[in-house]
KOLGUKOL-880628 format. One line per field, with one value per residue (C-alpha): residue in one letter; x, y, z. Coordinates in nm, 2 decimals, always signed. Example, Ala and Ser with C-alpha at 12.3 -4.5 7.8 and 13.67 -1.06 7.14 Angstrom:
aa: a | s
east: +1.23 | +1.37
north: -0.45 | -0.11
up: +0.78 | +0.71
This chain:
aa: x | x | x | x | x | x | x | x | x | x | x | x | x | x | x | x | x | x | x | x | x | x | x | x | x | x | x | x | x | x | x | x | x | x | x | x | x | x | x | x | x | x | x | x | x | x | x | x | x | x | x | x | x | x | x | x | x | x | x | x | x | x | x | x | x | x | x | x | x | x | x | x | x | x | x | x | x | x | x | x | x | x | x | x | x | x | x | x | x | x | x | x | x | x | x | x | x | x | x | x | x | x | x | x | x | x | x | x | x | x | x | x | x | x | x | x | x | x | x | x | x | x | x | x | x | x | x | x | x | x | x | x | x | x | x | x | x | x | x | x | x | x | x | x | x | x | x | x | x | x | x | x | x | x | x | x | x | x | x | x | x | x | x | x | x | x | x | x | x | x | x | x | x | x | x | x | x | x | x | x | x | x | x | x | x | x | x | x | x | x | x | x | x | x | x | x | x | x | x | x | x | x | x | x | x | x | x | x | x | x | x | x | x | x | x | x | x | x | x | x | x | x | x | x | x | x | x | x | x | x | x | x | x | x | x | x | x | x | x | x | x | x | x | x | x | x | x | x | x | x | x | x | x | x | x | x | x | x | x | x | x | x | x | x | x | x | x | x | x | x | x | x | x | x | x | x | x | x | x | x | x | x | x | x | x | x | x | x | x | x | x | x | x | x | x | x | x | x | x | x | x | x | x | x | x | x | x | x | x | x | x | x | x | x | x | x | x | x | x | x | x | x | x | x | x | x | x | x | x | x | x | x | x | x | x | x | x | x | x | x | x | x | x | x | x | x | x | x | x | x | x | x | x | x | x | x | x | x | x | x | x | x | x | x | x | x | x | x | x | x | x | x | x | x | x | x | x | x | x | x | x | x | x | x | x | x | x | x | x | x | x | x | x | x | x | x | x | x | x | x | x | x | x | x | x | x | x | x | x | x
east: +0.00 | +0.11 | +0.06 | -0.13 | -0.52 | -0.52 | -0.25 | -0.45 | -0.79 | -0.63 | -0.41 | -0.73 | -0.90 | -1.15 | -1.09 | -1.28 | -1.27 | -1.13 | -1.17 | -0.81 | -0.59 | -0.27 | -0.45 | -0.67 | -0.35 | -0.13 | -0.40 | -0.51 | -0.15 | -0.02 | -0.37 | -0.69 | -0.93 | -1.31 | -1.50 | -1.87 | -2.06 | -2.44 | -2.68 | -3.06 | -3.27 | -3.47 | -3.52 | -3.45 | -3.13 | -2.81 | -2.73 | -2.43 | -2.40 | -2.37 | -2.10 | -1.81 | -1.88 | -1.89 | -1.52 | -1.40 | -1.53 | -1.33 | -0.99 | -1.02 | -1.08 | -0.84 | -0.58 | -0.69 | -1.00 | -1.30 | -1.60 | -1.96 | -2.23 | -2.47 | -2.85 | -3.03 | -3.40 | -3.43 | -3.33 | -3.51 | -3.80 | -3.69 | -3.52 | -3.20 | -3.21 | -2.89 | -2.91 | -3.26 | -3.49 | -3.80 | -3.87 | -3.87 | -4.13 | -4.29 | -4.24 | -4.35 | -4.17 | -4.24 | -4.10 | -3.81 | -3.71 | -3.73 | -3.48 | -3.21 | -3.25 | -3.17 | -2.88 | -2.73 | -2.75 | -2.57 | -2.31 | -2.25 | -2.11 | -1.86 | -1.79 | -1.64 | -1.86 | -1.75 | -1.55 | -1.63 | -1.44 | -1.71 | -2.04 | -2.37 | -2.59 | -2.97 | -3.02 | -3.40 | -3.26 | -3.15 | -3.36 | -3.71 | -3.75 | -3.60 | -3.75 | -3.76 | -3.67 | -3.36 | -3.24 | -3.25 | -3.10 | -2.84 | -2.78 | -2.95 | -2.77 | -2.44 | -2.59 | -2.61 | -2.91 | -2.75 | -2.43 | -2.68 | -2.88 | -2.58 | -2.51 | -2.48 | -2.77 | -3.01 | -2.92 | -3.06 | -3.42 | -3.46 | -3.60 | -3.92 | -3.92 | -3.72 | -3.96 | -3.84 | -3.89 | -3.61 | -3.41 | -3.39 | -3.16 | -2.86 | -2.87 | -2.96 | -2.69 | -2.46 | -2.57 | -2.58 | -2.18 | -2.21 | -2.35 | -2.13 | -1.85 | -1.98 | -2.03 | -1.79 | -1.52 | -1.58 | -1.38 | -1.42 | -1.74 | -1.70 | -1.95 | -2.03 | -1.97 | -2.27 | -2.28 | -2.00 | -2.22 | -2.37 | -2.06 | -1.88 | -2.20 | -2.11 | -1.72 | -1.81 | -2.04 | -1.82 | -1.53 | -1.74 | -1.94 | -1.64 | -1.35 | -1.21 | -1.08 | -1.35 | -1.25 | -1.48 | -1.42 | -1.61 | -1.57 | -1.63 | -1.95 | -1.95 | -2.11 | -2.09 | -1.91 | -2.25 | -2.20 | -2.57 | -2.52 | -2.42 | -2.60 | -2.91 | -3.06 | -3.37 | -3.53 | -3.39 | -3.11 | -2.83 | -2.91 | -2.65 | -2.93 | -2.95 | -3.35 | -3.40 | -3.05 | -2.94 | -2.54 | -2.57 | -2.73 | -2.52 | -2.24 | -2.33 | -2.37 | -2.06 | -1.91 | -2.12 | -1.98 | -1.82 | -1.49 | -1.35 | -1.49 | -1.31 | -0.97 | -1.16 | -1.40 | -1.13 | -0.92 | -1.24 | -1.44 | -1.20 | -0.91 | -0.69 | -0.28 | -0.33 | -0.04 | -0.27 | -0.55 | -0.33 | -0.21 | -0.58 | -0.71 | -0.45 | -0.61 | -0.75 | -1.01 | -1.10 | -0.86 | -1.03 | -1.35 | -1.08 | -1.05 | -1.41 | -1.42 | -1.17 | -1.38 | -1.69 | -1.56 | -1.35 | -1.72 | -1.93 | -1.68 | -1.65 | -2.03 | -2.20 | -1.87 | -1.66 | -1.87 | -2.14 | -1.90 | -1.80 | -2.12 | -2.16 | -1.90 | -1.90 | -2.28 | -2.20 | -1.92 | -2.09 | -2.40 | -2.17 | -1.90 | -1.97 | -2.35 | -2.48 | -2.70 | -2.61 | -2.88 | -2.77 | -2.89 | -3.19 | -3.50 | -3.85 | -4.13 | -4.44 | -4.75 | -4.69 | -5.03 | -4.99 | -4.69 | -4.84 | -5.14 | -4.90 | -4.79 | -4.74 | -4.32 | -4.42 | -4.57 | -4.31 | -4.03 | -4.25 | -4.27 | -3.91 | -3.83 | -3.63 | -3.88 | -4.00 | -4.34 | -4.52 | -4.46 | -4.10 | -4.08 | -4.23 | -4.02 | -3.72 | -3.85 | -3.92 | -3.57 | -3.43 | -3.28 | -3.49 | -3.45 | -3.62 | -3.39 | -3.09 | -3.35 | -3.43 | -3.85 | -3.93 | -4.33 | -4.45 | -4.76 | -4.55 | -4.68 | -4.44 | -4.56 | -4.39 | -4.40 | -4.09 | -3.85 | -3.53 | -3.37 | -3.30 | -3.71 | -3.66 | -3.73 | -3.41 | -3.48 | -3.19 | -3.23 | -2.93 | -2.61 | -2.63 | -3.00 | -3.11 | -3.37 | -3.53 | -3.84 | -3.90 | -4.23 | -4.26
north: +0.00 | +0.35 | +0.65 | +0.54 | +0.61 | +0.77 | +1.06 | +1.11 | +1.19 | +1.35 | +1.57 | +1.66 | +1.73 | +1.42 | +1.30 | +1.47 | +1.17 | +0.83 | +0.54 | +0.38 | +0.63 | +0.46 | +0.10 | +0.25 | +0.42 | +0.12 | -0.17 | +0.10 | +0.06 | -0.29 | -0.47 | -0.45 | -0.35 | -0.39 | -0.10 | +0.05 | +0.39 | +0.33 | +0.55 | +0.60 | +0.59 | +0.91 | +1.04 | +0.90 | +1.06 | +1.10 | +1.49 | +1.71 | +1.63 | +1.28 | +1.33 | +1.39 | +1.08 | +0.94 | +1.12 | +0.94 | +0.60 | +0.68 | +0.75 | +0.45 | +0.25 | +0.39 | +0.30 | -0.09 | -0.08 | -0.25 | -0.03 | -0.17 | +0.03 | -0.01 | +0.07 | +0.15 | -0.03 | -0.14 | +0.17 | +0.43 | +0.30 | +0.39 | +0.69 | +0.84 | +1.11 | +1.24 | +1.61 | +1.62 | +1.81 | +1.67 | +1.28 | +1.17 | +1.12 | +0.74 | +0.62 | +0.32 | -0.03 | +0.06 | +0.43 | +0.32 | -0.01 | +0.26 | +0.50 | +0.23 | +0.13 | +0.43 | +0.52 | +0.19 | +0.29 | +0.68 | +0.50 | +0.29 | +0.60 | +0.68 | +0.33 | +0.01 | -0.27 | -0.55 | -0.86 | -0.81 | -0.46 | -0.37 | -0.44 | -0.38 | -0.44 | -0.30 | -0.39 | -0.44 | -0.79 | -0.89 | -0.60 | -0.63 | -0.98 | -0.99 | -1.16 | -0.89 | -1.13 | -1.31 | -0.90 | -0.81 | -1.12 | -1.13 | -0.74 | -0.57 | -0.72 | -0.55 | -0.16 | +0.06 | +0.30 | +0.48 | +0.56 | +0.51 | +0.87 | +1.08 | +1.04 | +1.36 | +1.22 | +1.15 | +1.43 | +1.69 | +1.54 | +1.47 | +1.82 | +1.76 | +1.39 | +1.10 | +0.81 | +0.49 | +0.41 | +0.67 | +0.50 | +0.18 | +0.32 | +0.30 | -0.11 | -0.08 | +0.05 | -0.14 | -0.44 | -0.36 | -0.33 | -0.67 | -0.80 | -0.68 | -0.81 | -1.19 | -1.15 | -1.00 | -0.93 | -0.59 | -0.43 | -0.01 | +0.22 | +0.55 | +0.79 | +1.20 | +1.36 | +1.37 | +0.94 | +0.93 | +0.80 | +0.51 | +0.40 | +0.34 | +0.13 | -0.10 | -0.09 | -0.20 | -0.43 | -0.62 | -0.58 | -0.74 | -0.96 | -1.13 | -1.03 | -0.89 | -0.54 | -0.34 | +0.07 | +0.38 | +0.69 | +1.03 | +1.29 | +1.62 | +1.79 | +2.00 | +2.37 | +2.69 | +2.98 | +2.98 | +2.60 | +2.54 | +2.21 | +2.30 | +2.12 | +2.33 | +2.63 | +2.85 | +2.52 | +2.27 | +1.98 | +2.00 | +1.67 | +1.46 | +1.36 | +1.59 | +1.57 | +1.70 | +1.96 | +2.04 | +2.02 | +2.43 | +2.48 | +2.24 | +2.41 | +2.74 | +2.64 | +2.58 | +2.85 | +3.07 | +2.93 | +3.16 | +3.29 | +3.09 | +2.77 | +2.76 | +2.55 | +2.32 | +2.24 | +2.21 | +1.94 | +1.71 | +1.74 | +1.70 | +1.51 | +1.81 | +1.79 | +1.96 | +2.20 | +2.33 | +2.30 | +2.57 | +2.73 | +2.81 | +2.85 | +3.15 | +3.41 | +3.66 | +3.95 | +3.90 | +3.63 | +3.38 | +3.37 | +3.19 | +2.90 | +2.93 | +2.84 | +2.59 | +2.41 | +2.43 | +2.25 | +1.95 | +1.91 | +1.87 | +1.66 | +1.37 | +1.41 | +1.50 | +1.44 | +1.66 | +1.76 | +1.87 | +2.06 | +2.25 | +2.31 | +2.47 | +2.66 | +2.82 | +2.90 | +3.04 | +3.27 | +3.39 | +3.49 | +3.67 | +3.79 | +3.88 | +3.96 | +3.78 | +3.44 | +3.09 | +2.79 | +2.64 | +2.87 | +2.77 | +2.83 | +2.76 | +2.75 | +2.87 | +2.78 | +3.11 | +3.16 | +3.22 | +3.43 | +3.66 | +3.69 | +3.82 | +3.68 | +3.88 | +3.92 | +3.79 | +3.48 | +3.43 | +3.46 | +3.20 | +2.96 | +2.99 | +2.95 | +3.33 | +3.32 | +3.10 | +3.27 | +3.61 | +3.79 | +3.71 | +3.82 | +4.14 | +4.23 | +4.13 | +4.39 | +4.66 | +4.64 | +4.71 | +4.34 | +4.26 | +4.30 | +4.22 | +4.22 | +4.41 | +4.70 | +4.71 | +4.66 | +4.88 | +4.80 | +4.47 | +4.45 | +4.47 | +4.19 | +4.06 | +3.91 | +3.80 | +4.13 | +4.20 | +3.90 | +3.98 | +3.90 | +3.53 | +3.48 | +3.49 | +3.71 | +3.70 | +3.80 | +3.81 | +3.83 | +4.00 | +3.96 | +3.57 | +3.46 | +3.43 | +3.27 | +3.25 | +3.30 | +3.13 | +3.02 | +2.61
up: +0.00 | -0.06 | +0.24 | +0.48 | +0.41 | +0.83 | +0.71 | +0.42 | +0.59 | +0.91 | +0.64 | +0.45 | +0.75 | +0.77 | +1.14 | +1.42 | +1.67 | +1.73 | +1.95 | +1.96 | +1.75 | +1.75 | +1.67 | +1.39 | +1.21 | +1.28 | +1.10 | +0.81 | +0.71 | +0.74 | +0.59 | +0.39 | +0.64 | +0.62 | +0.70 | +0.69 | +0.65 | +0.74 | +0.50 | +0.63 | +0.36 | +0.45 | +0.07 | -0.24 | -0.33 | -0.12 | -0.06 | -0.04 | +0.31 | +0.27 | +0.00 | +0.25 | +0.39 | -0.01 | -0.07 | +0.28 | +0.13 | -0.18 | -0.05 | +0.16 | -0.14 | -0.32 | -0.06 | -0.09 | +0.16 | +0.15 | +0.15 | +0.35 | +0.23 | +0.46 | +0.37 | +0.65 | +0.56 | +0.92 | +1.09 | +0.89 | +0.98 | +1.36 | +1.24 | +1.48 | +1.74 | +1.65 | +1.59 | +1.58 | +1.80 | +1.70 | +1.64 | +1.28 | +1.02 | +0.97 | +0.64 | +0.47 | +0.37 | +0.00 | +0.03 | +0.23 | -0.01 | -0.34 | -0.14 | -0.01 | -0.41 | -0.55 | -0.29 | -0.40 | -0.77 | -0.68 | -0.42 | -0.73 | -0.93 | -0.67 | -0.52 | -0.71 | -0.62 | -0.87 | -0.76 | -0.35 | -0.39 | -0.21 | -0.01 | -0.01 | +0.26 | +0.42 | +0.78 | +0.67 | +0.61 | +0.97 | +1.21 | +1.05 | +1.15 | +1.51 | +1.82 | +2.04 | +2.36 | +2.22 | +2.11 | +2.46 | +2.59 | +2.34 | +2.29 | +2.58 | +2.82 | +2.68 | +2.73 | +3.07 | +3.02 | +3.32 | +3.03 | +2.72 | +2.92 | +2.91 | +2.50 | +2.35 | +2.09 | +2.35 | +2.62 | +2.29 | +2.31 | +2.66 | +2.72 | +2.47 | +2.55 | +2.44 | +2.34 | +2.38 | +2.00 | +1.94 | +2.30 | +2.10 | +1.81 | +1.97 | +2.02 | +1.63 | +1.52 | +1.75 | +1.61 | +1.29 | +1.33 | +1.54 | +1.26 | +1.00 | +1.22 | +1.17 | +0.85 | +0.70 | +0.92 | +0.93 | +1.26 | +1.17 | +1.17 | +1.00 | +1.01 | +1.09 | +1.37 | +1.52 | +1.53 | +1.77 | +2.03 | +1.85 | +1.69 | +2.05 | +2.09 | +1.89 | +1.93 | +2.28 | +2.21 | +2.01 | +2.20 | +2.50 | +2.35 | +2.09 | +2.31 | +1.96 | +1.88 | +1.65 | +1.62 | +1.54 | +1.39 | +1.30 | +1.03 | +1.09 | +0.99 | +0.67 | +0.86 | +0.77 | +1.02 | +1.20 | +1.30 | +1.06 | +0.81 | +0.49 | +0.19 | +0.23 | -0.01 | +0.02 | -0.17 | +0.03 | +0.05 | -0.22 | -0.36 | -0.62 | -0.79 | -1.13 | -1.14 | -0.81 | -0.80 | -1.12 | -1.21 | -1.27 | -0.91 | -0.80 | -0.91 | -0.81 | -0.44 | -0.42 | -0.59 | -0.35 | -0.04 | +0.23 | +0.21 | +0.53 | +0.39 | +0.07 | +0.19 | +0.45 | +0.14 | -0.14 | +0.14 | +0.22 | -0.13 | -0.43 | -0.49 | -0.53 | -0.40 | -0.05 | -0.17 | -0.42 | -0.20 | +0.08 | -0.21 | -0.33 | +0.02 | +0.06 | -0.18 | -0.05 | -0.16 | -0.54 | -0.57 | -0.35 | -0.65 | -0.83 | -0.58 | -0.52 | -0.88 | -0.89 | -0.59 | -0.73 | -1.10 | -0.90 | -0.67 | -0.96 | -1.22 | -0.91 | -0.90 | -1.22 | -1.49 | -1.63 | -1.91 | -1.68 | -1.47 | -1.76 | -1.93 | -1.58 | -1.55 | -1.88 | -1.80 | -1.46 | -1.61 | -1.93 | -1.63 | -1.43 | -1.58 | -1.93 | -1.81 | -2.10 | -2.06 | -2.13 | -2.25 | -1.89 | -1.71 | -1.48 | -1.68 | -1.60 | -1.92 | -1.94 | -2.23 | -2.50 | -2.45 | -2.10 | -2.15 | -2.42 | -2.19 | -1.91 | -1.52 | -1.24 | -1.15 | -0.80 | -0.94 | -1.20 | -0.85 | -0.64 | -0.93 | -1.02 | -0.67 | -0.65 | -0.33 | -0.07 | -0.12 | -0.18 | +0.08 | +0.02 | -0.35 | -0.26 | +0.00 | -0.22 | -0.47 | -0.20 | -0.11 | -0.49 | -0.51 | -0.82 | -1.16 | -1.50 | -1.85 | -1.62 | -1.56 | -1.15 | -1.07 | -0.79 | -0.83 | -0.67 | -0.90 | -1.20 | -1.49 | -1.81 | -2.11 | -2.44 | -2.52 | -2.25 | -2.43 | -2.55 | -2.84 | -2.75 | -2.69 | -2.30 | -1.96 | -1.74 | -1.40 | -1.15 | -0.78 | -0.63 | -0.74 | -0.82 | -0.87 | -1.21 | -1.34 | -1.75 | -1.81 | -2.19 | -2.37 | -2.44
């Protein structure tokens, strides 16, 4: 094996905690170790939050690792307290199966599957069917609810009330990694941050209940300088799929990211030589646009292709810096003869998502942040029509300094 895959992450500033430091550092570079990430199928596409975990997978594999992917069927259907506030939505068997399918078919883009390279599991297949007796004398037995009570995931919702449903979790996801062990040798969890607690659950279940070593380890979270997950928009999660986040929006998110995030995103979400990575975190003013630039191509080439992530980029730079319009821009249609009969700007900004809602859009255009074919709209009621298009058959209306949307008729 080349470097060892621990320097690589702690260099590129994966590793935020570790539950034998020395061990885990000392096995990832003297054998092919078996490892898992669990995914929750809560939607049916991974998101830009789940992607750092995706790039940790990679490098890992890269370095001769065997990846466990492991779809959480079973525990979605719990869903986990970590992080949340507020207890998580019931889905159903049929909406849950459809979601663990489709993350299987995007960690398949990233992740080399064939000849065992790596796994593919859904704990549907060994929690759905449990006897709840034997589970508590086999895996109960192992956990102090005295300790269980003062994880960081459970000490959040104890305020509104921590159900047991929710309490249960924990011994889920311990077991999962059991589980994993027997099958397939598996001795490391990775996962966020935020998981630390459950994956020492199982470390320590295993270690008890196998007398064998098993070893955990968290990534940090990807937040902006307000400590709030990044991966979200005024519409939502950043999503890999291109239906539901398009390559151009997906580009521009991250070409719009703060200042300070630039290097910390550039070392954990593309491949790039950490020199260059320092090198590009180091502009400053104007400059740093360049890096921003530079990080938002690498992001979407791992995720969407290279094409797409330069059909992006040439439609981000002839929006912004040559003011003119590109066909990849984000455009929304609308019947011609609902066009040439005439829509009201702040249903044209609700529709193309420019605002959350009405009230909103018209407090965007009371504050002069809205404009119509680069002429600024200062009246709220104001209505276009085919009669406003330019010369390329469209309306362009830009919200601030890196919103735009095109209006064009079907």
């Amino acid at each position: 094996m080349s470097q060892n895959v621990y320097d690589v992450l702690l260099e590129r500033g994966f590793i935020e905690q570790t539950t034998h430091e020395e061990e885990i550092r000392e096995l990832l570079g003297k054998e092919k170790v078996t490892f898992y990430i669990g995914f929750d199928a809560t939607a049916d596409s991974l998101t830009a939050g789940h992607f750092l975990t995706v790039m940790a997978m990679m490098h890992m594999q890269q370095h001769g690792h065997r990846p466990i992917a492991l779809l959480g069927g079973g525990t979605t259907m719990i869903g986990d307290p970590s992080g949340k506030s507020d207890m998580r939505t019931m889905m159903t068997r049929e909406t849950i199966d459809y979601n663990a399918k489709r993350f299987h078919e995007q960690l398949a883009r990233f992740i080399d599957f064939d000849n065992d390279n790596a796994i593919i599991e859904n704990n549907a297949d060994w929690l759905l069917d449990l006897n709840y007796v034997e589970f508590l004398r086999e895996i109960g037995v192992h956990f102090s609810v005295n300790k269980m009570l003062t994880a960081e995931c459970y000490k959040q919702r104890m305020e509104k009330g921590l159900t047991f449903f929710e309490f249960n979790y924990m011994l889920m996801q311990s077991y999962d990694f059991w589980k994993l062990n027997k099958m397939h040798n598996c001795v490391l969890e990775l996962g966020g941050n935020d998981q630390w607690s459950n994956i020492i659950g199982g470390v320590e279940l295993i270690r008890r209940k196998e007398g064998k070593p098993a070893y955990g380890l968290t990534f940090k979270l990807l937040t902006t300088s307000e400590g709030i997950k990044m991966g979200k928009t005024m519409k939502g999660a950043v999503w890999l799929d291109p239906e539901k986040t398009s390559p151009y929006e997906f580009y521009q998110y991250w070409r719009n990211i703060e200042d300070v995030k630039v290097e910390e995103c550039l070392g954990l979400l593309t491949f790039l030589p950490m020199d260059e990575v320092r090198r590009l975190g180091a502009l400053e003013g104007a400059e740093i646009n360049k890096a921003k630039e530079v990080l938002a191509y690498e992001i979407t080439k791992i995720v969407h292709g290279e094409e797409e992530a330069r059909k992006a980029q040439d439609a981000a730079r002839a929006i912004f810096e040559a003011g003119g319009k590109s066909a990849d821009m984000p455009t929304t249609t609308y019947p011609a003869d609902q066009l040439a009969a005439g829509i009201d700007l702040i249903t044209l900004m609700v529709d193309t998502k420019l605002a959350k809602n009405r009230s909103e859009a018209r407090r965007l255009i009371a504050q002069g942040g809205v404009s119509v074919n680069d002429v600024k709209i200062s009246d709220d009621k104001a209505v276009f029509s085919s009669t406003d298009f330019d010369a390329d058959g469209a309306i362009i209306i830009k919200k601030g300094k890196k919103g735009y949307h095109q209006i064009k008729a079907q």
